[in-house]
C-alpha positions as CSV (number, residue, x, y, z in Angstrom):
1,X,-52.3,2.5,-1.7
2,X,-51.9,0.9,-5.1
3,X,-50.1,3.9,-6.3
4,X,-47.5,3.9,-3.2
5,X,-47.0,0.3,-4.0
6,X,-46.5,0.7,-7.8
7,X,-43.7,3.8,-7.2
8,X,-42.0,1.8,-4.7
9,X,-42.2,-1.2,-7.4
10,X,-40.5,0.5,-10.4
11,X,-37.8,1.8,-8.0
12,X,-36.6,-1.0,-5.7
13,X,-33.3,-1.3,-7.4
14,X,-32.6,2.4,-6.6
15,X,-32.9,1.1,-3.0
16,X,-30.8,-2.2,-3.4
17,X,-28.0,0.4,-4.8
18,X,-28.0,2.6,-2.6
19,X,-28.1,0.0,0.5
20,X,-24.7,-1.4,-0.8
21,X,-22.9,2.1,-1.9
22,X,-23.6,2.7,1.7
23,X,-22.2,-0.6,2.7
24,X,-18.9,-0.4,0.9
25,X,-18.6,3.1,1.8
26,X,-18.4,1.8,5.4
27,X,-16.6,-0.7,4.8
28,X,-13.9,1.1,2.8
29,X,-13.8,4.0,5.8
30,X,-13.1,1.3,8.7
31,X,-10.4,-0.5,6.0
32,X,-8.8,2.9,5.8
33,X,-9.4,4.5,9.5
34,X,-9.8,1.6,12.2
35,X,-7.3,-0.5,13.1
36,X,-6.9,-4.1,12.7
37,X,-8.2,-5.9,15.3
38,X,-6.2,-8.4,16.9
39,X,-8.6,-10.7,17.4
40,X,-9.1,-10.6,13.4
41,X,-4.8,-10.0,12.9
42,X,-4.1,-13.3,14.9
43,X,-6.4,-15.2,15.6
44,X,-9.8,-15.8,13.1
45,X,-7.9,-14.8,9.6
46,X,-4.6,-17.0,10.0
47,X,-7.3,-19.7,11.3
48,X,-9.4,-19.5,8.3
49,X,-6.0,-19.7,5.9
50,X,-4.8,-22.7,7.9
51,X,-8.5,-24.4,7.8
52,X,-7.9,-24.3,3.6
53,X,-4.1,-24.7,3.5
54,X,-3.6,-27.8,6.1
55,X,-7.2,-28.8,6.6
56,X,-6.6,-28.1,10.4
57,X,-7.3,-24.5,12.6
58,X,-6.1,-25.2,15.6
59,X,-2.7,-25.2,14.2
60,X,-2.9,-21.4,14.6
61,X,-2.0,-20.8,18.6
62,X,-5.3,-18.9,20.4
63,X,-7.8,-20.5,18.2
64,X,-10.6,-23.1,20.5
65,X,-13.7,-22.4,18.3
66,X,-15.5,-24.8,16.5
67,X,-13.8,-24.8,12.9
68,X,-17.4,-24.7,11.3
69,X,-17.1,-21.0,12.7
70,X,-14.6,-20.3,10.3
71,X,-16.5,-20.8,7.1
72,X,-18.0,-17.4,6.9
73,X,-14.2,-16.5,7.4
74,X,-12.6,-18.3,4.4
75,X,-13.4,-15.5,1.8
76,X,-11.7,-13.0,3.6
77,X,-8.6,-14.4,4.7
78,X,-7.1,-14.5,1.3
79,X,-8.2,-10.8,0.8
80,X,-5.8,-8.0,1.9
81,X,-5.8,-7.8,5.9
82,X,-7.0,-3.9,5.5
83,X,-9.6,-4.8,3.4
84,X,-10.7,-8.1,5.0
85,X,-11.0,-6.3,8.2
86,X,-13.0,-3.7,6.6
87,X,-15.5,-6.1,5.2
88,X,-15.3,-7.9,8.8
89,X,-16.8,-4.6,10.9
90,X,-19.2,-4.0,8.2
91,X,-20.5,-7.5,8.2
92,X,-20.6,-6.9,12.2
93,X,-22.5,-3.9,11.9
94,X,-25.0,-4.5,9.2
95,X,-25.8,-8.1,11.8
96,X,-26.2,-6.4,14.8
C-alpha cells in the first residue's frame, strides 16, 4: 500500500498535465468543429460585455437572468467567439 501511494506521489503532476492537455484538446476540437451556439452568440457573451462596458445586462434583448450569473462569463466574452465558445462546452462538459 505504501508503495502504490509513494508512485502515485512522485507522479501526480503527470496526472494534472495530462487532465488539462485533454481539456484544451476538447476545447480546441469544439472551437474548431461545433458551431456557435446561439444561446452563447446572442445572448450570455454580448450580456457579459455589456455587464463590464455599461454596468447593466439587460441592455442586451433576450437576457432575464440574474446578472450574478454572468460572472463566470466575463472572461470569455472578451476572448474570440470561436474560442470562447470552445472553452464554454468544455467548461459544460468537464461540470456535468
Amino acid at each position: 500500500m505504501q508503495a502504490t501511494k509513494d508512485r502515485l506521489g512522485e507522479r501526480w503532476w503527470v496526472v494534472v498535465v495530462l487532465i488539462g492537455l485533454a481539456a484544451v484538446m476538447v476545447a480546441g476540437s469544439t472551437a474548431l468543429f461545433l458551431p456557435v451556439g446561439p444561446d452563447f452568440k446572442d445572448v450570455y457573451r454580448p450580456a457579459a460585455r455589456e455587464l463590464l462596458i455599461t454596468g447593466n445586462p439587460f441592455r442586451n434583448e433576450g437576457f432575464f437572468n440574474a446578472p450574478w450569473g454572468l460572472l463566470p462569463l466575463v472572461p470569455l466574452a472578451f476572448l474570440p467567439e470561436r474560442i470562447g465558445w470552445g472553452i464554454f462546452v468544455t467548461a459544460g462538459l468537464v461540470s456535468f
